[in-house]
C-alpha positions as CSV (number, residue, x, y, z in Angstrom):
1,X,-0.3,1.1,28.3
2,X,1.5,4.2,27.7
3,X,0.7,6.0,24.3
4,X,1.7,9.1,22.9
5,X,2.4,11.2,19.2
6,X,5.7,11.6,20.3
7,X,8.5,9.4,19.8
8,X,10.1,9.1,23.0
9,X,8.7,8.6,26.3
10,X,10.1,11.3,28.8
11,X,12.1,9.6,31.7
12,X,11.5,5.7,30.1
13,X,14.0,4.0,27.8
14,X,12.8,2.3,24.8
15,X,14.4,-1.3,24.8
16,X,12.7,-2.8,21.6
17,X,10.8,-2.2,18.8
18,X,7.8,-4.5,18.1
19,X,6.5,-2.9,14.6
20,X,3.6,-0.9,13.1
21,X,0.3,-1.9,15.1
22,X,-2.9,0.1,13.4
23,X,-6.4,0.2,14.5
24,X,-9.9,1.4,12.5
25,X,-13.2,2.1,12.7
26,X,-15.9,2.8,10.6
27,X,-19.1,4.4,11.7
28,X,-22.1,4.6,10.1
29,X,-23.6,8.0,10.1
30,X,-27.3,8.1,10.5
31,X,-29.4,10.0,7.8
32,X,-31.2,12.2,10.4
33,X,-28.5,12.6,11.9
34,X,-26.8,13.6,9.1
35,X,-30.1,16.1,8.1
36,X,-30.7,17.8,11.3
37,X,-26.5,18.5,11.5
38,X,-26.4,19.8,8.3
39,X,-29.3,22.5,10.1
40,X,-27.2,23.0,12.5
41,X,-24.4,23.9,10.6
42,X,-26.5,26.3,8.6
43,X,-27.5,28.1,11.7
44,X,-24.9,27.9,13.2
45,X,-23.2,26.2,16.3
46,X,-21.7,22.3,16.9
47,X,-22.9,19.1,16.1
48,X,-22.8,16.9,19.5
49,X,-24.1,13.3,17.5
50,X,-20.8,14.1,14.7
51,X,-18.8,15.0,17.9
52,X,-19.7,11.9,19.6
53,X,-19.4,9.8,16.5
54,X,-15.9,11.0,16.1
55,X,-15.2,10.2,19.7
56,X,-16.1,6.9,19.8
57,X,-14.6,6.1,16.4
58,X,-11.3,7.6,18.2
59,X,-11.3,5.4,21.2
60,X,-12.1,2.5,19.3
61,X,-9.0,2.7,17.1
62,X,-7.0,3.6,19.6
63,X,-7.9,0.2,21.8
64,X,-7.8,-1.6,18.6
65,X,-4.2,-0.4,18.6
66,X,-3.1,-1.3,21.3
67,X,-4.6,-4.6,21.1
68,X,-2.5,-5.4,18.9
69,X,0.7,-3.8,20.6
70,X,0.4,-5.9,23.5
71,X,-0.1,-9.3,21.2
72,X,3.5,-8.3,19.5
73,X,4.7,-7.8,23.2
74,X,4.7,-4.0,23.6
75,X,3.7,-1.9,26.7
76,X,3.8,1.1,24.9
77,X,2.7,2.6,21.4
78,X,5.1,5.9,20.0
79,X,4.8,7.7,17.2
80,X,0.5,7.5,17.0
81,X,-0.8,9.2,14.0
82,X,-4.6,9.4,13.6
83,X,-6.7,10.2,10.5
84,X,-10.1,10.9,10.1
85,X,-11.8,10.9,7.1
86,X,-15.7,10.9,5.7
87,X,-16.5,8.6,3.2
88,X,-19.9,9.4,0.8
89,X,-22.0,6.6,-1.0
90,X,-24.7,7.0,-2.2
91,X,-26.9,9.2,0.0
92,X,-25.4,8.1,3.4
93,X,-21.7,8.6,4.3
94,X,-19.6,7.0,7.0
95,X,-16.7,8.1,9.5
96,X,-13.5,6.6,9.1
97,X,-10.9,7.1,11.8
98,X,-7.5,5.2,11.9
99,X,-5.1,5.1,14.6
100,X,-1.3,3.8,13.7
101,X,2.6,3.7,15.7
102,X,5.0,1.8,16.6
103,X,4.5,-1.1,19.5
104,X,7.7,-0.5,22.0
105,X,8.4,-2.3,25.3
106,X,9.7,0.7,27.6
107,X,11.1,0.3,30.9
């Protein structure tokens, strides 16, 4: 499936619009993980287990997403916006990503 931020497909011709298709996920971020980032961004450097949190959640919405292109009858998703956000409750927070477009069938 072809996906893409833009909203038209180089050298393919949109033929019909199938609608808004979204996806989420919601990771749980795991207190030590949480503690021994928070060191590392005091000192300095990146935080691989936030990177690869936010990776995953990524991918997941984005397959979610097309999951539910190809059940309206689209081979292609235009337009994809994603937002990432971290939600706090309590003493533990979660990463939110969500993925959203519009399904298209291209040919």
């Amino acid at each position: 499936m072809i996906v893409s931020t833009t909203n038209t497909i180089e050298g393919r011709r949109i033929v019909d619009y199938r609608g808004v298709v979204t996806g989420e996920a919601i990771l749980g971020a795991n207190i030590f993980r949480d503690f021994f980032a928070g060191i590392r961004d005091i000192v300095g450097g990146r935080s691989g287990a936030y990177e690869k949190s936010l990776r995953e959640a990524r991918e997941i919405a984005l397959r979610e997403m097309q999951e539910e292109a190809l059940r309206l009858g689209g081979n292609a998703v235009i337009g994809i916006d994603l937002d990432y956000e971290n939600i706090t409750a309590g003493s533990g927070s979660m990463l939110m990503v969500s993925a959203s477009g519009t399904a298209v069938v291209v040919e």
